[in-house]
C-alpha positions as CSV (number, residue, x, y, z in Angstrom):
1,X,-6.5,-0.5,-7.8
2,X,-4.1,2.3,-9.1
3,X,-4.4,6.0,-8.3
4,X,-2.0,7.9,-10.3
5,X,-3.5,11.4,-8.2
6,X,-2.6,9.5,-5.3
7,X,1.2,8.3,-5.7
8,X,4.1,8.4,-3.5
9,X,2.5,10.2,-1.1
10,X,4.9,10.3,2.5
11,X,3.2,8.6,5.6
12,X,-0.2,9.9,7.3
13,X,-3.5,9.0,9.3
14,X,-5.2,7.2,5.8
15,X,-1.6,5.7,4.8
16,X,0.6,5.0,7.5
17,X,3.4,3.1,5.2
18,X,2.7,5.8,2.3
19,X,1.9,4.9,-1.4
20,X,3.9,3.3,-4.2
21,X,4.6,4.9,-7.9
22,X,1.2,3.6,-8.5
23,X,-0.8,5.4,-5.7
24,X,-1.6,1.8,-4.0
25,X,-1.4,2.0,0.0
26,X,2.0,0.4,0.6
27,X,1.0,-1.6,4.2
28,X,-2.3,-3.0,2.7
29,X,0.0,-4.3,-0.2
30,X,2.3,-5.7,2.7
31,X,0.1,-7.7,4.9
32,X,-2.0,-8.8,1.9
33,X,1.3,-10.7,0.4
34,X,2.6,-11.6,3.9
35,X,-1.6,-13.7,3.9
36,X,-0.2,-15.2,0.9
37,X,2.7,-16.2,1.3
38,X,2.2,-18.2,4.7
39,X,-1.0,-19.7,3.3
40,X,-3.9,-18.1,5.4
């Protein structure tokens, strides 16, 4: 889900990796693609 409000925001408490260009939280995006990509 995009949040354009919410983009490329630095680290903190609520995102601890920051956001991408499209306001997604960058470490949810991370371990979600690390799941797929060794198969759990």
């Amino acid at each position: 889900m995009t949040n354009l409000d919410g983009r490329l925001q630095g680290m903190s408490f609520q995102h601890p990796l920051g956001t991408d260009q499209l306001g997604r939280d960058v470490l949810t995006r991370l371990l979600l693609g690390g799941q797929q990509t060794i198969g759990l």
